[in-house]
N, C-alpha and C positions, 0 to 999 in steps of 0.2 A: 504494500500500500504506500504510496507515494503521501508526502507532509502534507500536503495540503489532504488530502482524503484523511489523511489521521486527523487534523486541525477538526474537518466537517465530523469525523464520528465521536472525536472527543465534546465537541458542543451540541447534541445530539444527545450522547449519554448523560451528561452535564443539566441538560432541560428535564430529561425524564426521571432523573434522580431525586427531582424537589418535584415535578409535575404529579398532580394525581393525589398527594399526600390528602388534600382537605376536601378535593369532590373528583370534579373532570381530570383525565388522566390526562387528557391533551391542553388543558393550559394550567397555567399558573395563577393560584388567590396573592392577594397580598401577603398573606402570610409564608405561605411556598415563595415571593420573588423574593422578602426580606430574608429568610433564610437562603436563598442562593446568593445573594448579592453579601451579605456577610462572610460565606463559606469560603465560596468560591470567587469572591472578587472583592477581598477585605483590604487586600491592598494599595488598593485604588479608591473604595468607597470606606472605608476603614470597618470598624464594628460601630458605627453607629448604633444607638435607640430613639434615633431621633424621627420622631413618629411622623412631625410634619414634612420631613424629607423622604423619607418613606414612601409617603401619601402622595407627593409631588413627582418623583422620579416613576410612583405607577400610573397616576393619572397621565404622565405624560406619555408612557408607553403603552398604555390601553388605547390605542390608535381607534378602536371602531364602540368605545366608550359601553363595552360588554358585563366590564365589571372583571376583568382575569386577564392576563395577558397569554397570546397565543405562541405560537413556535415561532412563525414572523415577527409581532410585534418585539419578544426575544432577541432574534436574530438582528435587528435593525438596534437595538441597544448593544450589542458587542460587535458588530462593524462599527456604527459609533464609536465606543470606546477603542475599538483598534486602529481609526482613520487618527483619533485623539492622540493617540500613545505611539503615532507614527510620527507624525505632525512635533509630538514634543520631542523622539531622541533624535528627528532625522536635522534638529536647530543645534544639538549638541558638538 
């Protein structure tokens, strides 16, 4: 398997690992995206508790205002953050 196909099944495994936990298997509650986004990406968003950012980072990624974020809306948050994290070491 070539990196980039590692890259795509590692963020894949990554969704469905928190997905499903509090209903639908196929998206994420707020409570499932605060726990990925602590876990798995605490080093960029730290361990917050902070509820209003929380709240703000899901609303903004509940693209179709469902109440859950889906595998896209997902996906479009970590191309984000990776267009982000290119952007800042490629100034280095």
């Amino acid at each position: 398997m070539s990196q980039i196909q590692q890259g795509m099944a590692l963020l894949i495994a990554a969704f469905h690992k928190y997905s499903g936990k509090e209903g639908d298997k196929l998206t994420l509650s707020k409570g499932e995206l605060k726990e990925l986004l602590q876990t798995e990406l605490g080093d960029i968003f730290g361990k917050s508790n902070d509820k209003a950012a929380i709240d703000k980072i899901f609303k903004d990624l509940d693209a179709n205002a469902d109440g859950t974020v889906d595998f896209q809306e997902y996906v479009t948050l970590v191309a984000c953050l990776t267009m982000i994290c290119n952007d800042f070491f490629s100034k280095k």
